[in-house]
N, C-alpha and C positions, 0 to 999 in steps of 0.2 A: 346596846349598840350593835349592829348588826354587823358583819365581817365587812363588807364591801365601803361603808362607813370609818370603821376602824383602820384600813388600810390605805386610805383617805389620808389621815387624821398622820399614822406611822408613816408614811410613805414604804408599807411593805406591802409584797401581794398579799391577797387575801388569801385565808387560810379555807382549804379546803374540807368542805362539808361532808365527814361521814354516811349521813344521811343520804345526801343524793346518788352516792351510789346505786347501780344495779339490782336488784332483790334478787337472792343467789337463786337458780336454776334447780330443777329436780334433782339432777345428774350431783350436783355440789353437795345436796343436803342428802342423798341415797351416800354419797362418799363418807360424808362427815359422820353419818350415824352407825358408816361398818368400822367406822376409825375407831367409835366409842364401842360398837361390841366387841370388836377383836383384842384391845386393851385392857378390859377389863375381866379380872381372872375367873370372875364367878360364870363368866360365857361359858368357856375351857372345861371347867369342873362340871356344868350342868350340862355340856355334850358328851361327855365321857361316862357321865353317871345313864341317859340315855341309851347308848352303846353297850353300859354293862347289863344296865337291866332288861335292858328290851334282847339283845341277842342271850346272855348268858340264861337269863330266864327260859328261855324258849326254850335251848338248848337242855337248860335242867329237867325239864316239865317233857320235854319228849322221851329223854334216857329213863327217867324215872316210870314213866307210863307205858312205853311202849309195848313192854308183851303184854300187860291188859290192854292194850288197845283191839291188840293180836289176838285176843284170845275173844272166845265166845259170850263171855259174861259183861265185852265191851258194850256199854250205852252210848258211847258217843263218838265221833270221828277224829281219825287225826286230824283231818283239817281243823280241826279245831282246835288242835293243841301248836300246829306248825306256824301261827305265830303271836302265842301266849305270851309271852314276855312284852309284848308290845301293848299289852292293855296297861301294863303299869308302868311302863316309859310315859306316855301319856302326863305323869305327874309331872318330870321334867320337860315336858314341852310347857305346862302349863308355867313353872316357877321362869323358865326361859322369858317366856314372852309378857308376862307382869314385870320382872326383873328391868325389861328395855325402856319399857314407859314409867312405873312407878320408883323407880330410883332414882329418875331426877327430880320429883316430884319431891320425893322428901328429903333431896340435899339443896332443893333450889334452883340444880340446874337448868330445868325447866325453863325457867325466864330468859338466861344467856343463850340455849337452843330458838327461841321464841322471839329474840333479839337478833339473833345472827340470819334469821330466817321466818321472816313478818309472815309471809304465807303459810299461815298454821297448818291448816290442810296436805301443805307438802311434806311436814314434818309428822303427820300421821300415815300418810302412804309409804314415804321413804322407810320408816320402821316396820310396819305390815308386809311391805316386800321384804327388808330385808329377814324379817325372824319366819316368814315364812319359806323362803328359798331354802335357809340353811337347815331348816325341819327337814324339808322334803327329800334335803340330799344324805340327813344324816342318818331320818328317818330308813328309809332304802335300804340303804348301807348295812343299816343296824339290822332291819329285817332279813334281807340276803345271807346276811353271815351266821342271824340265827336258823334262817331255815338250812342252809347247807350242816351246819352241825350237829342241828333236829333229826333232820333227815336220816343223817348216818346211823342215828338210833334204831328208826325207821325201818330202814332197809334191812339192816340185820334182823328184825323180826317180821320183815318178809310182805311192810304194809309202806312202803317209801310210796312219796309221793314225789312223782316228774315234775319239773319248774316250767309247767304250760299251763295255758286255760287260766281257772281259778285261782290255783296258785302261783303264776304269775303276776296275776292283776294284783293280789292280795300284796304281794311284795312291795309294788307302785303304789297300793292302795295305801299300805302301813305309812308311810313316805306322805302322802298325800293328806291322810287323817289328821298327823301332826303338825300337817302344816297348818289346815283348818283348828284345829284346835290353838297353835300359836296365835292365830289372828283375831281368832275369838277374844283370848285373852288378851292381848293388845287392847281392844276393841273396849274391855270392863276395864282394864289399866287407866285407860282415858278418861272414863267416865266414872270411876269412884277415886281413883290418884291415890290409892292407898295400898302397899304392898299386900299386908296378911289380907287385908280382906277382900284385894282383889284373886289371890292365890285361892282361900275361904270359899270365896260365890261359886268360881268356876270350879273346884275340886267336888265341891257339894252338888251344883249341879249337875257337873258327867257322872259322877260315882255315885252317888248317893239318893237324890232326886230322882234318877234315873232308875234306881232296883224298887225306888219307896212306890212309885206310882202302878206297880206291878200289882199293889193290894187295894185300888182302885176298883171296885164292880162294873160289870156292864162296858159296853160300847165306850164309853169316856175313857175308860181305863183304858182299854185294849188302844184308843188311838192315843192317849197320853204316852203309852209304853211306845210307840213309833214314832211319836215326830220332837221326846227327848233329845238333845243335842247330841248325846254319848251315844245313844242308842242309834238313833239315826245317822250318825256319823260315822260308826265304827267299823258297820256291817262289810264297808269295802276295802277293807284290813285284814280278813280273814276267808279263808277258802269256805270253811263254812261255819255260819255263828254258833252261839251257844242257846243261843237266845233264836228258836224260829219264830216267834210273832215279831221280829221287825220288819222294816221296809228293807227290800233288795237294794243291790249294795250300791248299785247306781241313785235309783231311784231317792234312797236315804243320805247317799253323797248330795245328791241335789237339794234337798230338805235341810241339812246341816249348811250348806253353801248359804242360802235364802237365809237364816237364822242370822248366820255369820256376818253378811252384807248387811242386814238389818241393825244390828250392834255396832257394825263400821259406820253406817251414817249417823245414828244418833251420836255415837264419838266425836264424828268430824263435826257435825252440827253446832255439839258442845264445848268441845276445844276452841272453835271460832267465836262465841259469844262470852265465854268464860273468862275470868281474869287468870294467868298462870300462878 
């Protein structure tokens, strides 16, 4: 019996229909899903463990190295140690941005998010902006504070490097990388919906995948080793790589982006046709 029917029949107004409401707006669902990051504790602990590792690391790795760097039997550059700590921050962007998507997955909440907000699609952008914005800002942050500390090492053995040119970018870039790598992993969050193994694919494939294809022969190898997601991504993080057969750090920025946007549509694709 339908309401209009029934109110008939009661002589009460008819009750009004949930349904017909509005489908809530981007701006509703961007709000709702920084409500669920900022409440939940494991946000908190997995930007702080980014902070520690990525600035204090730096920070160890320049105090530690610096008069070899200084001295004549050095093989490699500082820039390449000013901002160490941020290769392994990287983990925590990765558990960060699996964490936002595959945790409602396997409590459920998924469904209630995918209820309160029919437009699937909006509920895939609203989380990719938000775990990327806050990458980018903590990212930064983290880097900044490791290179001022690096630095001081630096200086006292007489090989500091000035916060312009390369190592500026490299600081935006740190900021930047982690934000592409959160989206990434947002991106396999959606599309395997499962925490360890979304955490598993993408750790395997920046870290791991990434050194393995170095023992590749020939021409295959050498562009496998460049258009790797880690590899190619990383290079605008750092004043100078460790790694010189990558792609520059623009150009490999661009490459990782392409990757990333490719991952985000097949997500949104699948999230729309899939059942939650």
């Amino acid at each position: 019996m339908s309401t209009t029917t029934l109110s008939a029949v009661t002589g009460q107004p008819p009750a009004r229909d949930l349904t017909d409401g509005p489908t809530p707006g981007f701006g509703r669902a961007l709000q709702a899903e920084w409500v669920k990051l900022r409440t939940v504790r494991s946000t908190g602990w997995t930007l702080l463990a980014t902070f520690v590792l990525g600035a204090g690391l730096t920070i160890l790795m320049c105090g530690l190295n610096a008069d070899w760097l200084a001295s004549p039997k050095a093989d490699e550059s500082p820039g390449s140690f000013i901002t160490w700590g941020m290769m392994i921050a990287q983990i925590c962007a990765v558990v960060l941005g699996a964490l936002v998507v595959t945790s409602e997955y396997s409590t459920g909440m998924i469904r209630s998010t995918f209820a309160a907000v029919p437009t699937r699609g909006r509920v895939v952008a609203a989380k990719a902006l938000l775990v990327s914005s806050v990458l980018f800002v903590v990212g930064t942050v983290t880097a900044l504070v490791g290179y001022a500390g690096g630095n001081w090492f630096l200086d006292r053995a007489g090989i500091g490097m000035p916060l312009e040119g390369d190592v500026l970018r490299a600081m935006f870039g740190s900021g930047a990388f982690l934000a592409g790598i959160g989206l990434f992993t947002v991106a396999v969050g959606f599309i395997l919906r499962h925490t360890a193994g979304t955490i598993s694919a993408v750790l395997a494939l920046m870290l791991i995948l990434g050194n393995m294809v170095n023992l590749v022969p020939g021409t295959l190898g050498d562009w496998l080793v460049k258009l790797m997601p880690g590899n190619a991504g990383s290079a605008i993080s750092t004043p100078v790589s460790f790694n010189p057969d990558v792609l520059g750090p623009w150009t490999g920025f661009g490459v990782f982006g392409l990757e990333t946007a490719a991952l985000l549509v097949l997500a949104w694709v699948l999230v729309r046709r899939r059942d939650a």
